[in-house]
N, C-alpha and C positions, 0 to 999 in steps of 0.2 A: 685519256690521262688517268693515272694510276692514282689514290690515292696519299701513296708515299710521294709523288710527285705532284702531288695538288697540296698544299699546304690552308689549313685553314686561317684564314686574315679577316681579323677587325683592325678596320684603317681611323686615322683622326676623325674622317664624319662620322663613323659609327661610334666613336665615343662621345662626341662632341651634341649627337641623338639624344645621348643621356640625362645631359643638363636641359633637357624640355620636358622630361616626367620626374612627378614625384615622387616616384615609385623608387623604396629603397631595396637594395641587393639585399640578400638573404642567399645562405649557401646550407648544402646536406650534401652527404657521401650516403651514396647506393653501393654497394660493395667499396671499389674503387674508383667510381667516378666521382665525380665532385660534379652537383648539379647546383646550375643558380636559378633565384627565380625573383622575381620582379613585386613586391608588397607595394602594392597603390595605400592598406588602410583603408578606416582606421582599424587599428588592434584592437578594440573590441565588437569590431563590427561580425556580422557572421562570414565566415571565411568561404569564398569561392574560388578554388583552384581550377584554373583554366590551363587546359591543353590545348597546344596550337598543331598545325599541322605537317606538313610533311616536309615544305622549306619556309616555315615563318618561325623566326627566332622569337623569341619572350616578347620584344620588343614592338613586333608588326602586328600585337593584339592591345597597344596602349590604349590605342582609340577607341574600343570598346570599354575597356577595364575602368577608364576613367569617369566614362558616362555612368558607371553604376556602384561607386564608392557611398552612394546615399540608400543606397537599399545594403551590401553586402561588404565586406573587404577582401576585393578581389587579388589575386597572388596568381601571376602569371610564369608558370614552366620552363624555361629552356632544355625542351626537351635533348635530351643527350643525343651529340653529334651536332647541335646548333647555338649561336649564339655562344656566351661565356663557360659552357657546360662540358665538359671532356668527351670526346666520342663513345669510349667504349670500344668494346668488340662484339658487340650485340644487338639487334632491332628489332626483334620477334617482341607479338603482343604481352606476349611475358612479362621478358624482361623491361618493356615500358611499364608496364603496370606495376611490378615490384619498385620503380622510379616513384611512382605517385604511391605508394603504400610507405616511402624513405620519407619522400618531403612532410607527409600527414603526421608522421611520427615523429619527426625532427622538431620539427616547428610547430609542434603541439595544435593542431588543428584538432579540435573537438565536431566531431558528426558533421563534418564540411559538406555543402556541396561542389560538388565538380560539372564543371563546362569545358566540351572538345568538341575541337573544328575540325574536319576532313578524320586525317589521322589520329587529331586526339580524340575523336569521338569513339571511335573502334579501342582506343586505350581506354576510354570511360567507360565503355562498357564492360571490358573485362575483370577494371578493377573496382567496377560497380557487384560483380556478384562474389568480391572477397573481403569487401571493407564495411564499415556501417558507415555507411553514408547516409547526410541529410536527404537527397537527393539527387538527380543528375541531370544534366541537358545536352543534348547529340546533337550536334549542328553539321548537318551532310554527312553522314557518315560514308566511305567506301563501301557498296555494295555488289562489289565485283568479288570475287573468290569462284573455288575449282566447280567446275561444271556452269558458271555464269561468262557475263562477255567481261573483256577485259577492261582496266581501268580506263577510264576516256582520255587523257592526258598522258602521252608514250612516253616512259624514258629517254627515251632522245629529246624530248621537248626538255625535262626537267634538266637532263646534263648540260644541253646546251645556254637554257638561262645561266646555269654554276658556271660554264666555260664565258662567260659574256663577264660573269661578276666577275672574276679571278684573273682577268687580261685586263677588269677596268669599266663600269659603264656607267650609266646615267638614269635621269628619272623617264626622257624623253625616248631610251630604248628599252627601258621596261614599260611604256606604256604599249609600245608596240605588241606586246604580248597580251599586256591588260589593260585596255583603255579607258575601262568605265571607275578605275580606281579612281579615289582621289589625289590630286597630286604630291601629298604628304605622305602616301602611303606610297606611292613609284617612288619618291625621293628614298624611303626607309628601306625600300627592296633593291633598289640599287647601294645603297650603301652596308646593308647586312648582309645578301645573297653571299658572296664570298664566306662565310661566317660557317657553315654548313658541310659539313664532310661529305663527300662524294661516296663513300661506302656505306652509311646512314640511309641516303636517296636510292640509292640499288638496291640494296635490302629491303627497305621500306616498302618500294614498289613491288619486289617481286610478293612481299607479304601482303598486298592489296589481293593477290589474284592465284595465292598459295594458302590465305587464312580466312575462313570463312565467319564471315561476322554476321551471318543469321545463325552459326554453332553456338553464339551468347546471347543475342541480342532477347531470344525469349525468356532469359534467363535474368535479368535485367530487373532490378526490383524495384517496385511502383517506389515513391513519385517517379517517373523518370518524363522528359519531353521532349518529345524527337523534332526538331526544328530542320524544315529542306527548305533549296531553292524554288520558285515555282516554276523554273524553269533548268535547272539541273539535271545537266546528266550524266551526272554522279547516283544522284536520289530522283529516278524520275516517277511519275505519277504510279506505273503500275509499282513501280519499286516502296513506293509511299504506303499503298495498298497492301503490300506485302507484309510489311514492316509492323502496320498495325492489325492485321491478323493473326500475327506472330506473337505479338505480343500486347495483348487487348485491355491490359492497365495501364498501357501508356496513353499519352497525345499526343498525336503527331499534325504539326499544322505548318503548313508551309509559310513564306513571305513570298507573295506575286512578283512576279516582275525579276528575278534576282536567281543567277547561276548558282553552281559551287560556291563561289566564293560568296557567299552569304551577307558577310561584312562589309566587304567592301564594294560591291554593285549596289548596295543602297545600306547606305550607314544607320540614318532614321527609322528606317522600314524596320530591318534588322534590329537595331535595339529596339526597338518597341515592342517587337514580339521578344526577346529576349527578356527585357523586362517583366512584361505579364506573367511569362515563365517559370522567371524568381519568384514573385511576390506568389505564385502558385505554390510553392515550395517551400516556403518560408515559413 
């Protein structure tokens, strides 16, 4: 399926998502995309803008964002192509990065830190060495790129969850994918997945394994805290290793137990090291 022929659809559950956070809309134009992004608050708190990943709209990082409104005022991205945010024609590290250098400027964020998951991590790092940033936090980043192995999760996996969303599905067939979620978080994937351009996920992926995020990642200015699964293999152990020899003012410390998906294979575990992370930063 062609993206001209996949039309992107938020249906009544994905709006209806909305009335369960408190989190108010906020909007900025990146050239000519129009991005939204998710303000949990408070405004005076210090701002943490979070990047999600490669098919989580703004929305499917609420359950974190929420847990940490008493240390920060976390403001969550729909990054472009997901969620309420225009596609684009673009998805190179770049042009994400120039995305999160619009929102910082727009909505007056003063020396933010930023938080990215999967793919937003690999966008934090890039626009971790053009911005002044308070700090930053890398949760799994992709460390697949040219002359490494490929991303662990095949394009045809990720097309086909889109194709499941976009005919129609449920929380009960997205668990089959991801079982150890919580079932608030299958319900929000089955009802966002649809949400998400099909030419966004091709691009994105082939930039897993066409853009090399150890080319910034030493580049990467202290505070920075590199957070893996301890059982991810996306960021595996020797990949862990690498990471911080590369770049030896960071910290990088895993959460046990927990893949890729960091947040959601243990929700607890995860913020809590997230948390420490902040108040590191802070």
């Amino acid at each position: 399926m062609t993206e001209s022929a996949q039309q992107r659809v938020l249906t009544q559950p994905a709006l209806a998502d909305l009335a369960e956070t408190a989190a108010v809309s906020r909007w900025v134009r990146s050239g000519d995309v129009r991005l939204h992004v998710l303000d949990h608050g408070p405004v005076d708190g210090v701002p943490l803008l979070i990047v999600p990943g490669i098919t989580s709209p703004a929305i499917a990082m609420d359950f974190v964002a929420r847990e940490l409104t008493d240390l920060v005022r976390p403001l969550v991205l729909d990054v472009r192509g997901r969620g309420f945010s225009d596609s684009g024609d673009a998805w190179d590290l770049d042009t994400y990065a120039d995305d999160v250098a619009a929102v910082i400027e727009q909505l007056g964020l003063e020396r933010p830190l930023v938080l990215g998951h999967s793919m937003g991590a690999r966008i934090t790092a890039v626009a971790a060495t053009r911005l002044a940033l308070r700090g930053t936090v890398l949760v799994d980043p992709p460390m697949s790129g040219p002359g490494r192995g490929p991303y662990p999760t095949t394009l045809e996996a990720f097309l086909g969850q889109l194709d499941q969303a976009c005919r129609g599905t449920d929380a009960d067939e997205v668990a089959s994918s991801w079982p150890r979620w919580p079932r608030r978080e299958q319900e929000l994937r089955a009802h966002w997945m649809s949400s998400i351009s099909r030419d966004a996920i091709i691009a994105t992926h082939a930039g897993f394994e066409s853009e090399d995020f150890f080319a910034t990642w030493p580049s990467v200015p202290a505070p920075t805290v590199l957070i893996h699964g301890g059982d991810s293999p996306v960021v595996t152990a020797e990949g862990a290793e690498e990471a911080a020899k590369a770049n030896p003012a960071a910290t990088v410390v895993a959460v046990p137990g927990t893949g890729h998906m960091v947040f959601w294979d243990d929700p607890a575990a995860a913020l809590a090291t997230t948390r420490e992370a902040l108040r590191s930063l802070l």
